[in-house]
C-alpha positions, -999 to 999 in steps of 0.1 A, spaced: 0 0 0 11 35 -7 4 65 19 -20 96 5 9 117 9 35 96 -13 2 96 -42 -1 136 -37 38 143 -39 34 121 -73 4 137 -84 5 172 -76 43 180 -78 61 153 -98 38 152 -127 33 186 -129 69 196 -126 77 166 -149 51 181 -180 61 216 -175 102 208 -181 89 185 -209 64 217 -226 99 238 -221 126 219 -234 110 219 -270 86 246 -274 61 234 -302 26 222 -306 26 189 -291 46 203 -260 18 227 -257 -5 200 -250 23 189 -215 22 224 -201 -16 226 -204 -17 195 -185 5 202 -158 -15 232 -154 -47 211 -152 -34 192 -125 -31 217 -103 -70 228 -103 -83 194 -98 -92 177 -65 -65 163 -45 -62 129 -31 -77 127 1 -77 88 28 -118 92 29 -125 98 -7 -91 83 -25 -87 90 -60 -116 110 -82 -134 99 -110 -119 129 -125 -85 127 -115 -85 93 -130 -99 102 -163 -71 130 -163 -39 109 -150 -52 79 -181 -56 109 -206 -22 121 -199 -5 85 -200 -25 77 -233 -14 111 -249 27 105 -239 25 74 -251 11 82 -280 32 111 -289 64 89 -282 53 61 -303 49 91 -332 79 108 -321 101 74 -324 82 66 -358 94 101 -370 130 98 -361 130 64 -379 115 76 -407 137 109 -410 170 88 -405 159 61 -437 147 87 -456 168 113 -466 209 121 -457 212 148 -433 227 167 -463 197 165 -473 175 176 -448 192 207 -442 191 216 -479 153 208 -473 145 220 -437 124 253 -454 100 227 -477 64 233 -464 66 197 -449 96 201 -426 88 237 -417 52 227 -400 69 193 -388 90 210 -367 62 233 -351 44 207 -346 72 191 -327 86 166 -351 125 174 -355 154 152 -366 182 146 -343 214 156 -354 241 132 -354 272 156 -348 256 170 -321 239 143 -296 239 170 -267 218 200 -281 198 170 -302 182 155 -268 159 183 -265 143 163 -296 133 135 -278 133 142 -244 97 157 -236 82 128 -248 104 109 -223 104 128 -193 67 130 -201 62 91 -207 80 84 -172 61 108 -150 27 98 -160 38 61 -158 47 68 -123 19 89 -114 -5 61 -125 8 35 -113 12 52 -76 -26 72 -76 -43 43 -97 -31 13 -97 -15 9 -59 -42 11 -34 -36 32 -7 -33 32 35 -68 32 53 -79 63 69 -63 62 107 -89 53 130 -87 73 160 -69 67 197 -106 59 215 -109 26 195 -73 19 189 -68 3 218 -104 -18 218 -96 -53 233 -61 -45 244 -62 -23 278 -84 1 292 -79 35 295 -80 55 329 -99 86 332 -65 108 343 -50 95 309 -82 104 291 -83 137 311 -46 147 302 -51 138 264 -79 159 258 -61 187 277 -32 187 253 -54 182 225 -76 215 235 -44 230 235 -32 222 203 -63 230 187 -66 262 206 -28 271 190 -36 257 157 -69 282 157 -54 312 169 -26 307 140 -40 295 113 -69 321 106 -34 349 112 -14 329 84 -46 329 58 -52 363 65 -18 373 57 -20 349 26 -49 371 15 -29 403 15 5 387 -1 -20 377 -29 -32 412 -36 8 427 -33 16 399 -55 -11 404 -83 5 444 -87 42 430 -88 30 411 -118 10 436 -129 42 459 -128 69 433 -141 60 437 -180 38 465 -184 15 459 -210 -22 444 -222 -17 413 -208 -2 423 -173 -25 455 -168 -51 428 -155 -27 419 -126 -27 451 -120 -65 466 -122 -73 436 -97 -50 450 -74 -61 480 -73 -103 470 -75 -94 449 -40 -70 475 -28 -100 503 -31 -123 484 -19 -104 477 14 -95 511 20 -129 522 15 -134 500 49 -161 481 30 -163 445 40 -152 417 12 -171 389 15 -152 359 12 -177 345 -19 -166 378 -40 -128 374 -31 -131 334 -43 -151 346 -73 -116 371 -81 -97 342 -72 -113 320 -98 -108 343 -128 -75 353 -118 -65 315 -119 -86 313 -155 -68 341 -167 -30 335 -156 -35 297 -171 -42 316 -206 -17 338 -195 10 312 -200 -4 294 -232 -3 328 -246 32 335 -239 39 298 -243 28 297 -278 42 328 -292 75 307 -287 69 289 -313 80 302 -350 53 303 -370 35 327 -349 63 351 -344 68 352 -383 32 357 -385 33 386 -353 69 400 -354 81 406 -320 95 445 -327 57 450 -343 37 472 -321 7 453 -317 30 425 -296 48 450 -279 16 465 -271 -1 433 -259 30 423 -242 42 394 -265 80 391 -266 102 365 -280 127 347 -256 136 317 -277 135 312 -314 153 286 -340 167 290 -370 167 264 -405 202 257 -400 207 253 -368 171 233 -364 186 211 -337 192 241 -311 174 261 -291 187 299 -288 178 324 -266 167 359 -281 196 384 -279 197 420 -260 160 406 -245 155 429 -213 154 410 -184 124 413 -172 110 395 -203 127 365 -190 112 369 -155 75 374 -168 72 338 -177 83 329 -143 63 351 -124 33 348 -141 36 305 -135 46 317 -95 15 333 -94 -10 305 -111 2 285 -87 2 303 -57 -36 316 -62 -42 278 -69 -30 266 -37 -42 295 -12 -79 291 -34 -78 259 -19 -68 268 18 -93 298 24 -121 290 -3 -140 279 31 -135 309 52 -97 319 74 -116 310 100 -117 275 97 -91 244 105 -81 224 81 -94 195 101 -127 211 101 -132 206 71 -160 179 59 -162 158 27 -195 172 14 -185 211 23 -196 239 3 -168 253 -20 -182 284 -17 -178 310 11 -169 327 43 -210 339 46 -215 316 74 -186 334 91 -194 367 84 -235 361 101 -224 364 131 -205 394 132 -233 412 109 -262 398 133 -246 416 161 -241 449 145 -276 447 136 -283 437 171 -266 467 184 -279 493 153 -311 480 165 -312 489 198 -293 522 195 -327 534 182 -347 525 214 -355 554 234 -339 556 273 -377 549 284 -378 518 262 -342 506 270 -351 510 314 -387 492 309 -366 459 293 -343 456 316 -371 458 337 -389 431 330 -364 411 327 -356 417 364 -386 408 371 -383 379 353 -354 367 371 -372 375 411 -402 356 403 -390 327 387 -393 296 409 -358 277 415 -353 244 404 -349 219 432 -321 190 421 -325 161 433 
């Protein structure tokens, strides 16, 4: 058996990280489809001792295996074929034919035999991608995992009995556990809200352009609102969560695919229209060097640190989505299979019942105020005691 936390290392870290340095290493078409995925992964359900692995995380950790496999069965047909038919002579008088141009944008590229080293990048998404999802499967899908621990109380059914000082002293020091845990974590999420918003203007100021100014309009919408002293209810700052997740993911593919050739000969990268939106080029190829990978020269370096911070971000709104979708006010172990994904409302009634309370009786008259309290002293002198027995 394999713990939950082995199967969530493999599924929300190793594949991911495996599929993005596989979409990197050879930026094309079919690597597109490995950095979509490892993006995917991160926005589905994790793997949890009570529930164990989703129907949809098992449709998606199949569809990736089936689609690396596939494209390294084509990608080992393709190097076969490229080697028997034609010299390499050959195909680098012929790398600018219509056939070769699009086969190398869609990812198909012959290795170079003078130069094995700067030639793996060829081959080696499709097996970096082939292993992690292999691995991934075989530990979320195929290995069962542990049992959910069953607590201390029935633990030690049938082997000794526990005194009531033990019992006593155990709950103590679990109160006072809990009572830390709930006095940190709702300061850590809070904290996690605001390094969200400063986050969303450094990316908004990294690359200023079309493309970042959303970072950065969000940042200043939440910012407003909170100095305005106006109450953000945690349902609206989930719902700007949400479409700042949506819209970094096509973030990425859109700065991910303008990597690719054709579309920078089709947008130029000096054109004002992608300087505009905030496409730049970091890598490009060339026909006669096809086997290598170059990095754009005199590129500012802030173009380089986009990409980076862009992916930073995805991920961190992903993650802290998932710790305070429910509230900052709740424990992690408070949390119950069939919860609502939705808000903090529940945790905001109280507070906004008691201001009504208070609003409420702020408009009673003196009079009114001194003939309740009244009557409820009168209450409490003429109410019979109860007699225990």
């Amino acid at each position: 058996m394999v713990s939950v936390l082995i199967k969530n290392l493999a599924y929300r870290v190793i594949l991911p990280a495996g599929l993005l340095c596989a979409a990197i290493i050879r930026p094309s078409l079919v690597s597109l489809v490995y950095g979509v995925l490892a993006l995917l992964c991160l926005l589905l359900p994790a793997i949890t001792a009570v529930s164990g692995v989703r129907g949809s995380t098992r449709m998606y950790l199949l569809g990736a295996l089936v689609y690396s496999g596939f494209a390294a069965l084509l990608q080992v047909a393709y190097q076969i074929y490229a080697v028997s038919s034609q010299s390499m002579e050959q195909y680098t008088k012929n790398c600018n034919s219509t056939s070769e141009y699009w086969l190398r944008q869609v990812g198909f590229i012959r290795a170079h035999n003078d130069h094995p080293g700067q030639s793996a990048r060829v081959i080696l998404p499709e097996v970096i991608a082939l292993a992690v999802s292999v691995v991934g499967y075989v530990l979320c899908v195929v290995l069962k995992h542990e049992p959910p621990s069953i607590g201390d109380a029935h633990a030690g059914d049938g082997h000794h009995e526990e005194t009531s000082f033990g019992r006593g002293r155990q709950r103590s020091t679990t109160d006072q556990t809990r009572s830390s845990s709930a006095a940190i974590f709702p300061v850590l999420k809070r904290l996690s809200d605001i390094l969200l918003v400063l986050l969303a203007a450094v990316v908004g100021g990294i690359q200023p352009s079309l493309l970042n100014s959303v970072y950065f309009i969000a940042f200043l919408v939440v910012a407003t609102w909170w100095a305005l002293y106006t109450p953000l209810h945690r349902h609206t700052y989930n719902v700007i969560k949400r479409l700042l997740t949506g819209y970094s993911a096509l973030h990425l593919v859109a700065i991910y695919l303008y990597q690719i050739n054709f579309i920078q000969s089709a947008l130029s990268p000096k054109s004002l229209p992608a300087r505009l939106v905030g496409l730049s080029a970091i890598t490009s190829s060339q026909c006669e060097t096809w086997w290598r990978l170059d990095f754009t020269q005199a590129t500012p370096w802030n173009i380089f640190v986009n990409p980076a911070l862009v992916l930073f971000f995805f991920v961190y709104v992903t993650v802290q989505f998932e710790a305070t979708k429910h509230g900052v006010k709740r424990l992690p172990a408070d949390r119950e299979v069939g919860d609502d994904d939705g808000s903090s409302v529940h945790e905001e009634r109280i507070p906004l019942a008691a201001s009504k309370r208070s609003a409420a009786a702020a408009k009673k008259s003196p009079s009114e105020r001194e003939a309740v309290r009244g009557r409820r002293g009168y209450a409490r002198r003429h109410t019979a005691p109860v007699i225990r027995c």
